[in-house]
C-alpha positions as CSV (number, residue, x, y, z in Angstrom):
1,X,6.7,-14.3,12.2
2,X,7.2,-12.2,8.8
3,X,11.2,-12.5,9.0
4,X,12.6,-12.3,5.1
5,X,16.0,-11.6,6.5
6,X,16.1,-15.0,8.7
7,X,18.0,-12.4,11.2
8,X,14.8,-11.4,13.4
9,X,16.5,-12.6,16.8
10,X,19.5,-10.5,16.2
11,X,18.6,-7.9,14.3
12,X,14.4,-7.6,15.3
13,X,11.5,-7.8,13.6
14,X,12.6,-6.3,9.6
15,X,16.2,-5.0,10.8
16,X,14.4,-1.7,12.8
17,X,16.7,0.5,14.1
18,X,16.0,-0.8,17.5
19,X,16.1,-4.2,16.9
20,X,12.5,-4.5,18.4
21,X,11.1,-7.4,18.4
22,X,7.3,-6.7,20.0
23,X,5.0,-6.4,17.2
24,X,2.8,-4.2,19.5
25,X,5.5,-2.2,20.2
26,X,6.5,-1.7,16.4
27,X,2.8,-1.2,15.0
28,X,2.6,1.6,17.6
29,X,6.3,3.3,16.3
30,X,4.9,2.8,12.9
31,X,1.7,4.9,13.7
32,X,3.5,7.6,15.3
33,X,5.9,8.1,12.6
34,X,3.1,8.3,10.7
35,X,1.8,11.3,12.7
36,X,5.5,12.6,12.8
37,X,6.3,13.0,9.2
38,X,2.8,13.0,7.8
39,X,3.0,16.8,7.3
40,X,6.6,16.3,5.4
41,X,5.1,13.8,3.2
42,X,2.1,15.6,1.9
43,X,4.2,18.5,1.3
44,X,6.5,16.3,-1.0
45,X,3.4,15.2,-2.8
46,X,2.1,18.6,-3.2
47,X,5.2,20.0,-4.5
48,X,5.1,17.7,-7.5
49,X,3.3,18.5,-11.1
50,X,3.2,14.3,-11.5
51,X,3.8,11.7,-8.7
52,X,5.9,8.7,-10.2
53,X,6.8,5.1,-8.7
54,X,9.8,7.1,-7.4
55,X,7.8,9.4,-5.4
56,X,5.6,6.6,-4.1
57,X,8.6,5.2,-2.9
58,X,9.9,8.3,-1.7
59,X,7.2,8.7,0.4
60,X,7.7,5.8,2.4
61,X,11.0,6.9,3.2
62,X,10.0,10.1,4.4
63,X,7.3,8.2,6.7
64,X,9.9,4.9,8.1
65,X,13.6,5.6,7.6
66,X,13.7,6.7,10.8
67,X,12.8,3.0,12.3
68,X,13.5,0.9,9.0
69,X,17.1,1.5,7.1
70,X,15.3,0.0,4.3
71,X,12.2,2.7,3.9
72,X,11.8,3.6,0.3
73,X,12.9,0.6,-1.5
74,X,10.7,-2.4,-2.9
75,X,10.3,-5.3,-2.5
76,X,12.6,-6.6,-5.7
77,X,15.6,-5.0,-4.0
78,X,14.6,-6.3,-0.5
79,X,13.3,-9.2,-1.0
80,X,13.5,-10.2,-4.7
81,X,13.7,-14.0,-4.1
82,X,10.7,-14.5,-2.1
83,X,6.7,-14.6,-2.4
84,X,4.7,-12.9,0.1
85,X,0.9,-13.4,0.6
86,X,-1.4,-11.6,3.4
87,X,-4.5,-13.7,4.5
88,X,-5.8,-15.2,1.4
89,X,-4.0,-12.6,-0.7
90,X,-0.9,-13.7,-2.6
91,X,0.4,-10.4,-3.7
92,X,2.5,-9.6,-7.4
93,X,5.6,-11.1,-8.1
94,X,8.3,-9.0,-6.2
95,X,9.3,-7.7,-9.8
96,X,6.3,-6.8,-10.5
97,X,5.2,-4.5,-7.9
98,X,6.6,-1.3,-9.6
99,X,4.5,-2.2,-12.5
100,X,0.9,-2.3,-10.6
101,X,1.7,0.9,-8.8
102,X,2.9,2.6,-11.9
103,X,-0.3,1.4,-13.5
104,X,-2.3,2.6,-10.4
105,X,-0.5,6.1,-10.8
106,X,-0.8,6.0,-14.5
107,X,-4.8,5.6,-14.4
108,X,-5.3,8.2,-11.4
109,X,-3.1,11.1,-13.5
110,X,-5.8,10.4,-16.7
111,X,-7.6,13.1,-16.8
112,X,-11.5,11.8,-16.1
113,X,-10.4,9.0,-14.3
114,X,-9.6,8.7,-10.8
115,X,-13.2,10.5,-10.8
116,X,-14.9,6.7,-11.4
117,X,-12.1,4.3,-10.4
118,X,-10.7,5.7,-7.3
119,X,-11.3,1.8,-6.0
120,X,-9.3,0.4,-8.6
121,X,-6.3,2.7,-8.3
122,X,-6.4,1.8,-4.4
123,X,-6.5,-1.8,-5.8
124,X,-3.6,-1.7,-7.9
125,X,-1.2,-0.2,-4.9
126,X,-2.9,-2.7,-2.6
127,X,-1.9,-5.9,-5.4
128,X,2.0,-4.2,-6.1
129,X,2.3,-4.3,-2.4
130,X,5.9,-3.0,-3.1
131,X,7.4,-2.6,0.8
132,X,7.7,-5.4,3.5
133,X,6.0,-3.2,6.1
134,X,4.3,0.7,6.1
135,X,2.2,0.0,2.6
136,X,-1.1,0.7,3.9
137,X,-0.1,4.5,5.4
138,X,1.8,5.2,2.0
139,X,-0.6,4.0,-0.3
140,X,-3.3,5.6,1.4
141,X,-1.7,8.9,1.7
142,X,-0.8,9.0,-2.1
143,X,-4.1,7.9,-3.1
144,X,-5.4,10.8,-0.9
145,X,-3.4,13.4,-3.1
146,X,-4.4,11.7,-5.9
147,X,-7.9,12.3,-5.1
148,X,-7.5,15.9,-4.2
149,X,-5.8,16.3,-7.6
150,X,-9.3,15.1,-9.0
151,X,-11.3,17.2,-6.7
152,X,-12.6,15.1,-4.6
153,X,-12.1,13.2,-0.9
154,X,-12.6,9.9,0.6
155,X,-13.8,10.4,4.2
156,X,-12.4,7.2,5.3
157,X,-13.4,8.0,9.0
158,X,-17.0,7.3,7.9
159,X,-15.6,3.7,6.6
160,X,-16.0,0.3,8.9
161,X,-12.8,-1.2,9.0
162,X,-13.5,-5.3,8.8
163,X,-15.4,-4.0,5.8
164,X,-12.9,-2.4,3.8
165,X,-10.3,-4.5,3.9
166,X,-12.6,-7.3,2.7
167,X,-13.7,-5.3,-0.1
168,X,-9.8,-4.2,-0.7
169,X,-9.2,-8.3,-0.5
170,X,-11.8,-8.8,-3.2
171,X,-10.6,-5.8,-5.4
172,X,-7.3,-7.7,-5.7
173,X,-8.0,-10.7,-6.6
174,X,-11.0,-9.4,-8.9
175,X,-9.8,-6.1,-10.5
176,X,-11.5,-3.9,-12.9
177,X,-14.9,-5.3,-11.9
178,X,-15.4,-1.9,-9.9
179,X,-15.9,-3.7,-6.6
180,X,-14.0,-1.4,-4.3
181,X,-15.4,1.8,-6.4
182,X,-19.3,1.0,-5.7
183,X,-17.8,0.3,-2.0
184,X,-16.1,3.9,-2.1
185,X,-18.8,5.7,-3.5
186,X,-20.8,6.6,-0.9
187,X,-18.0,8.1,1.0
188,X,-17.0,10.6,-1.4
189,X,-17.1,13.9,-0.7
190,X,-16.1,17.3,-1.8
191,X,-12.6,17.9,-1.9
192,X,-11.1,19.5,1.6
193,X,-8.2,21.3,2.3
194,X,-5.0,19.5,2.6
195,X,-4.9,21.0,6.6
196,X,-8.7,19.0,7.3
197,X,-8.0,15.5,6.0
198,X,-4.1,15.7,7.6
199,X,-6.1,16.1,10.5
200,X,-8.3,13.0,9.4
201,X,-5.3,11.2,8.7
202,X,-3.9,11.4,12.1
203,X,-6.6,9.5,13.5
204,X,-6.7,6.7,10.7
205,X,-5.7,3.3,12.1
206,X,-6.2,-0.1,11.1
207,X,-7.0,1.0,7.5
208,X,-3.6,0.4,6.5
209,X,-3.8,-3.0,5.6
210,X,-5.2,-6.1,5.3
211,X,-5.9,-8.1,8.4
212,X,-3.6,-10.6,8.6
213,X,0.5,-10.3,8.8
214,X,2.4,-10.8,6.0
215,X,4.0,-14.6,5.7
216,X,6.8,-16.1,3.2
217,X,4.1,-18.4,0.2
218,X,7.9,-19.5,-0.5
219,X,10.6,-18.9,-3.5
220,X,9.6,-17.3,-6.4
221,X,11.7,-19.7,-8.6
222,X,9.8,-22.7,-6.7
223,X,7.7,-24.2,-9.5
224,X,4.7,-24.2,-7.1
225,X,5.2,-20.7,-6.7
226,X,5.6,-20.3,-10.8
227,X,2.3,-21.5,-10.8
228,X,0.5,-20.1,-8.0
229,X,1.4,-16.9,-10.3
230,X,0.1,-17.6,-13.3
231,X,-3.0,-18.8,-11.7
232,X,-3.3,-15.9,-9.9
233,X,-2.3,-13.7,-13.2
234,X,-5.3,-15.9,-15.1
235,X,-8.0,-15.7,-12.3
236,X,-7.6,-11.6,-12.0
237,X,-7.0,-11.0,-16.3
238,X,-5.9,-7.9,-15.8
239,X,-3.0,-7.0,-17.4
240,X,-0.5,-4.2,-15.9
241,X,2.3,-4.6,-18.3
């Protein structure tokens, strides 16, 4: 059990409002406060000449505070101390997750750009991994505006799930190589009105994140964790700041 608190029997699975504990039970809250707010959120988005780390993290709060009190701030204010990893996927330093979603943003407001690395953008939010829960649905609702912006859509209800989130796994811990772009690229389409691909969103599930739950790796200030960084810093060679 993800429990970076060390209070999950008193205070539920990541302090919810309801101290709920079922994880079948909170995926399903999650999803339909998703649905809820969706309609709030892309307003926000819409409403804004340039979408910054703030907004992303905005965002989330406009989708979770109702069920997390936390919704809307990262991971180096809620869990600073700790490394998390997904599957095989150990994701950035806590402190350094503003920095690959800034850089994600950063490269999808270039003008030309979020044209021929929509994949890597996705990538980048995917690696700063910046809440403890509800990453998948913000990052992919962001990266949706992003690509309206660029005049385009991803018609993600066309995707295979398993297959994505392996390709998303590989684009993380191989970025720049245009992995997940080639993936994307036969499921662009023209852009579509904000109304059509809320409705698309609605039905989304299980695109949201990888396929595992997310687990303690340990302390970042654990040598072994020191290291698993800068291995993991040296195998991707990427730089985001």
């Amino acid at each position: 059990m993800f429990d970076p608190f060390r209070d999950f029997e008193t205070a539920g699975y990541l302090r919810n409002q309801f101290t709920e504990k079922d994880l079948t039970i909170v995926r399903e809250v999650e999803h339909e406060l998703f649905r809820a707010n969706l309609g709030d959120a892309m307003a926000y988005l819409a409403s804004l000449k340039d979408i910054s780390y703030a907004d992303f993290l905005h965002v989330h709060r406009i989708l979770f505070s109702e069920f997390y009190p936390w919704a809307g701030q990262d991971r180096a204010d809620t869990a600073g101390e700790i490394a998390v990893r997904r599957g095989d996927i150990l994701f950035c330093h806590p402190q350094h997750a503003r920095l690959a979603v800034t850089e994600g943003l950063r490269l999808a407001q270039t003008p030309g750009t979020m044209q021929n690395k929509p994949g890597e953008v996705l990538g980048l939010f995917a690696y700063g991994h910046p809440f403890l829960d509800g990453n998948g649905c913000t990052m992919l609702l962001v990266h949706s505006e992003l690509c309206h912006r660029a005049g385009f859509a991803i018609s993600w209800e066309l995707t295979a799930k398993d297959e994505y989130l392996a390709i998303l796994g590989q684009a993380i811990g191989q970025p720049g190589k245009g992995i997940l772009d080639a993936w994307l690229k036969p499921f662009i389409t023209k852009q579509m009105d904000p109304a059509i691909w809320e409705q698309t969103m609605y039905s989304l599930r299980g695109l949201d994140g990888l396929s595992a739950e997310n687990k303690i790796e340990g302390s970042v200030s654990d040598p072994k964790i020191i290291d698993a960084y800068r291995e993991l810093e040296a195998q991707r060679g990427y730089r985001i700041a």
